[in-house]
RODO-2510 file (C-alpha; in nm, 4 decimals, decimal comma):
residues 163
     n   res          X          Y          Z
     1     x    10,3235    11,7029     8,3980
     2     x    10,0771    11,9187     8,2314
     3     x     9,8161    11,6573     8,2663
     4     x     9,8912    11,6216     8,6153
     5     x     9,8615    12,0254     8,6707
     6     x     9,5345    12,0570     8,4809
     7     x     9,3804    11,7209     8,7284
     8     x     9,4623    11,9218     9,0139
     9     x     9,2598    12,2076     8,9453
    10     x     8,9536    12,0120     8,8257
    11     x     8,7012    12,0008     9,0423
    12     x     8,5787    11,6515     9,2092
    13     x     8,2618    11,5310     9,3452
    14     x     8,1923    11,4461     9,7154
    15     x     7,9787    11,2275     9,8853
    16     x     7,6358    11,3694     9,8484
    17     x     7,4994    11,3140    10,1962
    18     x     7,7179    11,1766    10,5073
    19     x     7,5138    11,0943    10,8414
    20     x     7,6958    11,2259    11,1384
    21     x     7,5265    11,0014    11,3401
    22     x     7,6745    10,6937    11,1496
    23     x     7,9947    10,8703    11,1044
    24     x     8,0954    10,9536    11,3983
    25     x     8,3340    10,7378    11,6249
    26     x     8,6452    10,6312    11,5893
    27     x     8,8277    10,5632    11,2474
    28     x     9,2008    10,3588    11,2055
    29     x     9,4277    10,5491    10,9593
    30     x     9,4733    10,3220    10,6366
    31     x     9,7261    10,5367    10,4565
    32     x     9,7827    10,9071    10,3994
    33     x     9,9901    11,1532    10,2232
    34     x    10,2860    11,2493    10,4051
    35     x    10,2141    11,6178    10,5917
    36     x    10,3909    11,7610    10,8394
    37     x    10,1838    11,7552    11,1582
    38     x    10,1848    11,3906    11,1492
    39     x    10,5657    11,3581    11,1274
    40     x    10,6488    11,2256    11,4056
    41     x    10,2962    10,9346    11,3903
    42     x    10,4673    10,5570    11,3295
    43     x    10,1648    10,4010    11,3983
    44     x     9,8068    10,3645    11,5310
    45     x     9,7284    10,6587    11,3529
    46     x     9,3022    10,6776    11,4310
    47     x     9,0681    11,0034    11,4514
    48     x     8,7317    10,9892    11,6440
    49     x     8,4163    11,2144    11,5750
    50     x     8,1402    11,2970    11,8674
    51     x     7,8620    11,5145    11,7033
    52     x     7,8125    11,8191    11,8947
    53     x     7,4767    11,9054    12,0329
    54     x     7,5210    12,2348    11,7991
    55     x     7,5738    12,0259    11,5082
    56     x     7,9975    12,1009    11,5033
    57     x     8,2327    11,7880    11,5227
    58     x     8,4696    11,7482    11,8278
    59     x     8,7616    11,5747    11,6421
    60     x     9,0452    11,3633    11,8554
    61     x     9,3308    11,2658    11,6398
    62     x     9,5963    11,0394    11,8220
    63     x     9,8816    10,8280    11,6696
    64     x    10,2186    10,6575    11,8409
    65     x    10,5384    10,8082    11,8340
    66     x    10,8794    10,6378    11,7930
    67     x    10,9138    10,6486    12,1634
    68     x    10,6342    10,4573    12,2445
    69     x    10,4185    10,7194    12,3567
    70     x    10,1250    10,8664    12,1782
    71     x    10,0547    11,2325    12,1182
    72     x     9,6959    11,3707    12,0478
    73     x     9,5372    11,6766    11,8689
    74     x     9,2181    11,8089    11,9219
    75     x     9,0050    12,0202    11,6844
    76     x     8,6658    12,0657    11,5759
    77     x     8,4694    12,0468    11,2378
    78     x     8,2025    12,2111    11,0689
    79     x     7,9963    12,1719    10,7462
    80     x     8,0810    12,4513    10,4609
    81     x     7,7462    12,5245    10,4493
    82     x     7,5932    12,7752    10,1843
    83     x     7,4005    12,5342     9,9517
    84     x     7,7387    12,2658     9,9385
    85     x     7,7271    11,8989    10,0806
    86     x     7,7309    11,8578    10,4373
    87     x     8,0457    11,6364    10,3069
    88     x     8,2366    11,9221    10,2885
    89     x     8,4200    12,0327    10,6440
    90     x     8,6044    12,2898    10,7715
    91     x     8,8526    12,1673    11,0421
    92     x     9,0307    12,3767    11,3012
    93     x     9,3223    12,2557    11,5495
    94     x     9,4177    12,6224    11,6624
    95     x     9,2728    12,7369    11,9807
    96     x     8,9521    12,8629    11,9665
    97     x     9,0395    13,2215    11,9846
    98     x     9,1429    13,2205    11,6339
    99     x     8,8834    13,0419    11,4847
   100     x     8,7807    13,3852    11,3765
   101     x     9,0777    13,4009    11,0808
   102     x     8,9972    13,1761    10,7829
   103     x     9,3650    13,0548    10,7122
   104     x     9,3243    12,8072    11,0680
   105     x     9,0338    12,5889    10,8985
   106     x     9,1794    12,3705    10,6926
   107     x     8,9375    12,1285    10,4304
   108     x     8,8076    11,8484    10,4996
   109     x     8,5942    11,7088    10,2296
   110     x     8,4767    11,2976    10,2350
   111     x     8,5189    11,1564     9,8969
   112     x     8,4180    10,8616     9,9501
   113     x     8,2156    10,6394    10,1833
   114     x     8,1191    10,2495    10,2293
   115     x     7,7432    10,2322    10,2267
   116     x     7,7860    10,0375    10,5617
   117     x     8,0477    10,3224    10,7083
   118     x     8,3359    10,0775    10,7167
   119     x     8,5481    10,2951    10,5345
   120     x     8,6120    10,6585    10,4138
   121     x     8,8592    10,8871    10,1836
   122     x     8,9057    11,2334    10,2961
   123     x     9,1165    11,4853    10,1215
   124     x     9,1075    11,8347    10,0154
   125     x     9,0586    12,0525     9,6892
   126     x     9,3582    12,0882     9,5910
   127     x     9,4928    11,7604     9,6461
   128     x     9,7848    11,8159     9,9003
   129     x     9,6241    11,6034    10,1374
   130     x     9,4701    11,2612    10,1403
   131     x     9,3397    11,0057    10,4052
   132     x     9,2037    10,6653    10,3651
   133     x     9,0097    10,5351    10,6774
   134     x     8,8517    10,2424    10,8322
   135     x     8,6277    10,1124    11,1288
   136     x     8,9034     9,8808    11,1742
   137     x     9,2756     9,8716    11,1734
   138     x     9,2939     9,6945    10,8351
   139     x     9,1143     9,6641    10,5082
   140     x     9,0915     9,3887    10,2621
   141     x     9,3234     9,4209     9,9597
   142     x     9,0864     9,4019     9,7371
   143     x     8,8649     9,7225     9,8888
   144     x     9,1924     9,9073     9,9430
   145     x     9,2244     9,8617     9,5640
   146     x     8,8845    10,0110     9,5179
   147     x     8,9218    10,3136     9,6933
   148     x     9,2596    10,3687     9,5239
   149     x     9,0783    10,3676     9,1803
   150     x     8,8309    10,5815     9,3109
   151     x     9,0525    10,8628     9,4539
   152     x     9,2629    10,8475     9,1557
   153     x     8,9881    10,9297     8,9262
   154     x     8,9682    11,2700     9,1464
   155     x     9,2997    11,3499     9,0544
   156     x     9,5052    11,2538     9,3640
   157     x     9,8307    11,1000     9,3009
   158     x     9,7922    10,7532     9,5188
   159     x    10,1763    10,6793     9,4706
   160     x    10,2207    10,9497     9,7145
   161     x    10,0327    10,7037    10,0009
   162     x    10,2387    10,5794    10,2930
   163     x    10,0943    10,3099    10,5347
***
């Protein structure tokens, strides 16, 4: 338990450099750590990037419901800035107008990337919340593996990953 505590407040790295240009388009949910404003996703879980002329990331998240249906969320992204990796986001889904209050920007950091873009891990600091996408609806087992081992050695808790 203690160990567990003390990995939660160590820091991790990020990828160094991502290229918005590359990264940007749409990306199939793998797995994820349960959260509450997915809920009510069963399935075809993806989120696509468009790079903003102003250098900001629109951001479409869309899964299927239970009914069928699918629901959507729009939000936009933006690099920390201030001397960190451009791998380190700020994402906002509350209406604009409140974009001014810090507590609606929630982290975003990329953690790890294919060199080809094929797949990602994105999670924040302290380790409540973890994605693992892909360009395409499935990975190989063996690369799943992979990034499992290396989000683990950040200190996030894979057990915790639905699919």
């Amino acid at each position: 338990m203690m160990i567990q505590f003390i990995l939660s407040l160590a820091i991790y790295s990020v990828v160094p450099h991502v290229d918005f240009d590359r990264y940007q388009g749409t990306w199939h949910e793998i797995a994820r750590f349960p959260n509450r404003f997915q809920k009510r996703c069963v399935g075809d879980v993806t989120a696509t990037y468009s790079l903003r002329s102003d250098k900001k990331i629109d951001v479409l998240n869309r899964c299927r419901v239970a009914d069928g249906s699918y629901i959507s969320a729009r939000g936009i992204a933006k690099t920390v800035g201030q001397g960190q990796p451009n791998s380190m986001l700020k994402v906002r889904f509350a209406p604009r107008f409140l974009s001014f209050l810090p507590m609606v920007w929630g982290d975003y950091h990329v953690l790890t990337l294919a060199p080809d873009y094929s797949y990602a891990a994105v999670g924040s600091p302290d380790r409540r919340y973890l994605w693992i996408l892909a360009r395409s609806p499935a990975v190989q087992a063996s690369t799943y593996r992979q990034i499992l081992e290396e989000v683990r050695a950040k200190g996030f808790d894979v057990e915790r990953l639905v699919q």
